[in-house]
N, C-alpha and C positions, 0 to 999 in steps of 0.2 A: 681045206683052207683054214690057217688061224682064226681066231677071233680076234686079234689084232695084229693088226701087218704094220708095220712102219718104217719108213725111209732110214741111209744110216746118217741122213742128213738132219731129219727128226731124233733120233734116237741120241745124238752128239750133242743136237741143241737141248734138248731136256736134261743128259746130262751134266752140260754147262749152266742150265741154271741151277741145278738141283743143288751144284758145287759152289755158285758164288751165291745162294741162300743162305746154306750152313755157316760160310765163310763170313755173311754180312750179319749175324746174330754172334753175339757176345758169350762166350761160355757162362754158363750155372752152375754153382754149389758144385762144384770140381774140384774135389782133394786129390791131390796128385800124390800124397805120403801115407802111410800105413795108421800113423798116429792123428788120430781129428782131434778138433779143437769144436767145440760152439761159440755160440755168441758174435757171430761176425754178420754181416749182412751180405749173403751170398748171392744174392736174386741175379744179379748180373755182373760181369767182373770180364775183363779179355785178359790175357799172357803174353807178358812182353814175349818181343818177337825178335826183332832184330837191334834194337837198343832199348838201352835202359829210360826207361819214361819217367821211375819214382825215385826219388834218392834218400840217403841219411849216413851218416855221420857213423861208418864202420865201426871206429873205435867207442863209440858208444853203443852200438848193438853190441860190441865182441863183451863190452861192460854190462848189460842187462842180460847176457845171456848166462855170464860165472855171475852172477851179483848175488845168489844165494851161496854159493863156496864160499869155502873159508879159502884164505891166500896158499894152503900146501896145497888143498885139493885142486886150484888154480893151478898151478905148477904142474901137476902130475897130470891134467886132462887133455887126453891122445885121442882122436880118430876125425872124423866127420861129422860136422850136423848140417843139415839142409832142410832149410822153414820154407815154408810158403807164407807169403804175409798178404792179404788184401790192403792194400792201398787206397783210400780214397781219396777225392779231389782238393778237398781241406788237410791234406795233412796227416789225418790220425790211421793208423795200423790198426792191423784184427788177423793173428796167427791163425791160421785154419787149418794147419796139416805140416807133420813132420819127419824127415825120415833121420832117426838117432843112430848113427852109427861109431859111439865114443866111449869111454869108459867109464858115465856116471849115466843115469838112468836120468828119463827126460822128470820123472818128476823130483828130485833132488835140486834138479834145476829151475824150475818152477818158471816155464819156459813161457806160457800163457802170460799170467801177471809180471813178467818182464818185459817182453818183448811188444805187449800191447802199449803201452805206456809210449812208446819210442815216439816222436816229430818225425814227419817224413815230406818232402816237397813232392806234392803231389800234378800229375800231369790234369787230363781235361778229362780225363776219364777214371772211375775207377778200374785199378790193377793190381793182377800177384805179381807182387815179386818174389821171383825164387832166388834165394840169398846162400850160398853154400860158404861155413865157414870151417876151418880145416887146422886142427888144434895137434901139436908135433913141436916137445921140445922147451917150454913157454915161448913160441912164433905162433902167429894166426895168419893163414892165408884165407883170404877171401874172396869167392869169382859169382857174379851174377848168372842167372842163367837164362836162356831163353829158349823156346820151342815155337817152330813155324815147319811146315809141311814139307820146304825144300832140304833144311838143313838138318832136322830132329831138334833134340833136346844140344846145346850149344852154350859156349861163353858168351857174357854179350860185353862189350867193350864201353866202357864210360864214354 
């Protein structure tokens, strides 16, 4: 005989709570990108999910993001970048992670002391925003992103 036997009535409800524990605790110090950042206050933070909670002013990111280029190397910068920003409740940003996938190197771009500096309206919580901006051309395409269990990693809509 086991040394513990249990119903699959028990065994459903233990796994139902075990699942809205996890769910109801806010993620920690989660770089989601290859490149970290410090200096941010990581202790607790959620990931947008299905809309966008923090907002700011694209063309002002797309602007702290070249604002160490010179205007040619502006022009010539092709591929992807996608930041992770902690959001807090007041407003101010803190980069914490980034995946560079473009043709200048993240430190050329001095991606940290840009990008922190930014205004952001912040929700009731703090949050990451994952901000993917998309450089082809001098265009900048810009899509939010979010991740929740049903959908994956996803565009979230203004």
């Amino acid at each position: 005989m086991p040394l513990l036997q249990f119903s699959p009535l028990l065994w459903r409800s233990l796994f139902l709570l075990a699942a809205a524990w996890l769910l109801a605790f806010p993620a920690g110090a989660q770089n989601l990108f290859p490149e970290k950042y410090a200096g941010c206050q990581t202790s607790e933070f959620s990931l947008e999910s299905d809309s966008v909670e923090a907002r700011t002013d694209y063309r002002a990111l797309a602007a702290a993001v070249t604002s160490a280029l010179k205007d040619d190397a502006k022009n010539r910068l092709r591929g992807e970048l996608v930041l992770q920003i902690i959001v807090e409740p007041g407003g101010s940003g803190c980069l914490i992670s980034v995946q560079n996938n473009t043709n200048v190197k993240s430190g050329k771009l001095r991606l940290k002391e840009s990008v922190d500096g930014l205004k952001w309206q912040g929700g009731r919580r703090r949050v990451a925003a994952v901000v993917s901006l998309s450089f082809a051309d001098g265009q900048l395409d810009v899509k939010r992103l979010g991740m929740n269990a049903n959908k994956g990693v996803h565009a979230l809509r203004e």
